[in-house]
C-alpha positions as a Markdown table, in Angstrom:
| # | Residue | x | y | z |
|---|---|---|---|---|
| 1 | Unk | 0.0 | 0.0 | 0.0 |
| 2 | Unk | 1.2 | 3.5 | -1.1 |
| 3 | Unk | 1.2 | 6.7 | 1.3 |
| 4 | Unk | -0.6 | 9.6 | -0.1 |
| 5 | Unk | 2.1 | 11.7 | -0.6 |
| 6 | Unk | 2.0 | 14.3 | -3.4 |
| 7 | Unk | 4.6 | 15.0 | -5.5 |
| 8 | Unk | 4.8 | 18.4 | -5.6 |
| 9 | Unk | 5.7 | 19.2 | -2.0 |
| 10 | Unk | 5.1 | 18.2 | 2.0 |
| 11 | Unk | 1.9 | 17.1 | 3.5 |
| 12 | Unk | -0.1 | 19.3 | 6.2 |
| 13 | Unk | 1.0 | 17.5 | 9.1 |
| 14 | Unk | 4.9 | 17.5 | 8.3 |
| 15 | Unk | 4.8 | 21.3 | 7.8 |
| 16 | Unk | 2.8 | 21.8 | 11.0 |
| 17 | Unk | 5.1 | 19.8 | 12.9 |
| 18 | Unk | 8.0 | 21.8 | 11.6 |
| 19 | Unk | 6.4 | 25.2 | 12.2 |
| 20 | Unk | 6.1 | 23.9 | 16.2 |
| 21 | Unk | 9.8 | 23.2 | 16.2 |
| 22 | Unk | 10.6 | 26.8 | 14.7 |
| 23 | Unk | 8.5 | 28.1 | 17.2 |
| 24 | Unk | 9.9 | 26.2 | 20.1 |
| 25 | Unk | 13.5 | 27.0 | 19.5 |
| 26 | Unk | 12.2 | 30.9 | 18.3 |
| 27 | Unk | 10.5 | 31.2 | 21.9 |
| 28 | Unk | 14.5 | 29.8 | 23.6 |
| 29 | Unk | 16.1 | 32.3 | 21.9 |
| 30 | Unk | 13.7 | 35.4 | 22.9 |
| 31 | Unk | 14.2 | 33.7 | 26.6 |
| 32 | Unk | 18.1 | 34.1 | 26.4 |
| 33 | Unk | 17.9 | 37.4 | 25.0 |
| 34 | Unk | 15.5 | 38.1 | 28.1 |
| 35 | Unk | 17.8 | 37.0 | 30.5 |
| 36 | Unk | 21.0 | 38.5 | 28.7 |
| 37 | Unk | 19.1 | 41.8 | 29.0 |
| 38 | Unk | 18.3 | 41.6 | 32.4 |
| 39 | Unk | 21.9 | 40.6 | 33.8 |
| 40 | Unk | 23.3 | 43.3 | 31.5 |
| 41 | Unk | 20.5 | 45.9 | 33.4 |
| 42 | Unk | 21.8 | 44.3 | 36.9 |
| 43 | Unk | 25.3 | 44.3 | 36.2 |
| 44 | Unk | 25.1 | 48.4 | 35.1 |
| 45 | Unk | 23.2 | 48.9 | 38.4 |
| 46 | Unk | 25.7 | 47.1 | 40.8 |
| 47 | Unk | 28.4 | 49.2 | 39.3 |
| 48 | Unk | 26.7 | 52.2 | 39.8 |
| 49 | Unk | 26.4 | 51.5 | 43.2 |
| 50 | Unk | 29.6 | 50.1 | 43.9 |
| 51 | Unk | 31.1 | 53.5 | 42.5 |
| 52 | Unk | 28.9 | 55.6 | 44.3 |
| 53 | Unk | 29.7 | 54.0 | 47.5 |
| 54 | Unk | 33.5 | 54.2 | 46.6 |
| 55 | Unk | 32.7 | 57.9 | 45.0 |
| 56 | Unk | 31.2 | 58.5 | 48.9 |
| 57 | Unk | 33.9 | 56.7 | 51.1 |
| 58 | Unk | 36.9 | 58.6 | 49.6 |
| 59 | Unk | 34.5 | 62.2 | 49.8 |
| 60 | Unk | 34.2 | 61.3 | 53.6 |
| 61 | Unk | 37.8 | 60.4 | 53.9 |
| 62 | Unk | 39.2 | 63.1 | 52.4 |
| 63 | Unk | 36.6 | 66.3 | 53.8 |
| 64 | Unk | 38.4 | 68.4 | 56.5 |
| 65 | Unk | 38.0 | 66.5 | 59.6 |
| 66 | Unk | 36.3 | 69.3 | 61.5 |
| 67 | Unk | 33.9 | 69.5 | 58.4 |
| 68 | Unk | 29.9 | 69.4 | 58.8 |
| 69 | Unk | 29.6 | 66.2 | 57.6 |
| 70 | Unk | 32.1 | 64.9 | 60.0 |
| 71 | Unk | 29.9 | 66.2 | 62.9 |
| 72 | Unk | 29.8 | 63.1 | 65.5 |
| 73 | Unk | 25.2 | 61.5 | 64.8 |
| 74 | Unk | 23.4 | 60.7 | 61.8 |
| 75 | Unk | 23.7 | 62.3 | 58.2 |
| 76 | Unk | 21.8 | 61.9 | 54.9 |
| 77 | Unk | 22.3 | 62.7 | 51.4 |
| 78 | Unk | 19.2 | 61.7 | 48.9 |
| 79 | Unk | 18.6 | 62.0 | 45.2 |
| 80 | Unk | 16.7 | 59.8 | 42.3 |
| 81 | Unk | 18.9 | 57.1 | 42.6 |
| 82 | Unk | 20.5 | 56.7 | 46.0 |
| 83 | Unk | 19.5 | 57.2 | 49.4 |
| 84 | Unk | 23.0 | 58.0 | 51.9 |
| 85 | Unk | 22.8 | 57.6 | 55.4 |
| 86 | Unk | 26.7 | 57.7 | 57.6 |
| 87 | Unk | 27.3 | 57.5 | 61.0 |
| 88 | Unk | 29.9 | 59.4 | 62.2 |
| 89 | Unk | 31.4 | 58.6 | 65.9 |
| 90 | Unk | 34.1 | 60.4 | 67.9 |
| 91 | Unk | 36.8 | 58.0 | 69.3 |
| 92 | Unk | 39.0 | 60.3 | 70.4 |
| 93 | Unk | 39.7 | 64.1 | 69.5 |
| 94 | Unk | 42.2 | 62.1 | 66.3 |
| 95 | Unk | 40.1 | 59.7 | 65.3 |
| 96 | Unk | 36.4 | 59.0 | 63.9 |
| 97 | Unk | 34.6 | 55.9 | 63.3 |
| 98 | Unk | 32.4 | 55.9 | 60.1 |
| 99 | Unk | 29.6 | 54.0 | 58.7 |
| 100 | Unk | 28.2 | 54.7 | 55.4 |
| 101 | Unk | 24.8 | 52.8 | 54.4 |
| 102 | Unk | 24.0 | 52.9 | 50.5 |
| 103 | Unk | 20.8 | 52.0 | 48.8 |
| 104 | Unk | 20.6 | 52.1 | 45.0 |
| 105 | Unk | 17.3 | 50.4 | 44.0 |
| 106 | Unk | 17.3 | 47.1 | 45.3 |
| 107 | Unk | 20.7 | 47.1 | 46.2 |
| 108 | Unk | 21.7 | 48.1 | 50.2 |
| 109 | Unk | 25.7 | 48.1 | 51.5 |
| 110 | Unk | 27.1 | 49.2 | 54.3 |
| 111 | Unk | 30.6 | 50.0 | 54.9 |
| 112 | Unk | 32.6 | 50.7 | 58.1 |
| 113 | Unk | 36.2 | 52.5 | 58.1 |
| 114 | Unk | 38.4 | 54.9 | 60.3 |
| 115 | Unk | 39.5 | 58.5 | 59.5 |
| 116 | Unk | 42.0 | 59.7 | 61.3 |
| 117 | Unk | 43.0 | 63.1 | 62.1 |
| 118 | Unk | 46.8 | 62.4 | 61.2 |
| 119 | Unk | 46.0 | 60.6 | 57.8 |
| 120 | Unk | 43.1 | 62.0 | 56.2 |
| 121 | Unk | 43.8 | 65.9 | 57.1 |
| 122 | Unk | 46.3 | 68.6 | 57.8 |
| 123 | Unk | 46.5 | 67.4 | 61.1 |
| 124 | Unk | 50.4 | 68.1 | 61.2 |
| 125 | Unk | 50.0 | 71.7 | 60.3 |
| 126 | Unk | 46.9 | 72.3 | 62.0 |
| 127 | Unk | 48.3 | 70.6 | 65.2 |
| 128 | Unk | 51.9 | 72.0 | 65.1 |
| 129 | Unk | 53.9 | 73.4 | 68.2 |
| 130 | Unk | 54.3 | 77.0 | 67.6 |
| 131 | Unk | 58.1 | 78.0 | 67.8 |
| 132 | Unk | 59.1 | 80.3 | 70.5 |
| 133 | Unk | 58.2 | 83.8 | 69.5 |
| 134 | Unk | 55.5 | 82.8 | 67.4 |
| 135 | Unk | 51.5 | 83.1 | 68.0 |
| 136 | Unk | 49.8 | 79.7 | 68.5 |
């Protein structure tokens, strides 16, 4: 017994069948693309915050230590993107304690470092011995 197949080209069923399988690997490929889109998104935004929260720690450590922002309680900075919240704490008259909070969208970090009087100032020229003969 002979199939009923014509000569001229494919039956219904094979081309149907072959439409599901370009469909099938169609729909995979607009899935990776998804995904590579969305870690590329995730990936900008970490950076972003990471360098803000770098961008932050080094204005902290290098401000004037008797600057505003080194006042010893709680200070914020806002905009669109970022919400800043540090900590500052008195030690000692040389040395404060600082914790900076970052949140950039979904993303939160916290970071905790020293400044010192000595190493992130003037502190030898502000806190120099007069010589004799000199005002103080």
């Amino acid at each position: 017994m002979k199939t009923a197949r014509s000569e001229n080209g494919y039956l219904l069923i094979e081309i149907m069948v072959s439409m599901v399988l370009v469909l099938i690997a169609v729909s995979a490929l607009g899935r990776i693309l998804e995904h590579t889109i969305r870690s590329g998104r995730a990936s900008a935004q970490r950076l972003r915050h990471d360098q803000s929260l770098n961008s932050w720690r080094d204005r902290l450590l290098t401000a004037d230590f008797n600057h505003a922002w080194m006042s010893a309680g709680t200070h914020r900075e806002m905009s669109e993107e970022l919400r800043l919240n540090w900590k500052v704490a008195d030690l000692s008259p040389d040395l404060k304690q600082i914790e900076l909070t970052i949140r950039c969208g979904a993303l939160s970090a916290r970071q905790r470092f020293h400044k010192s009087f000595y190493i992130h100032g003037s502190g030898w020229k502000e806190r120099a011995v007069p010589k004799p003969g000199e005002q103080p």
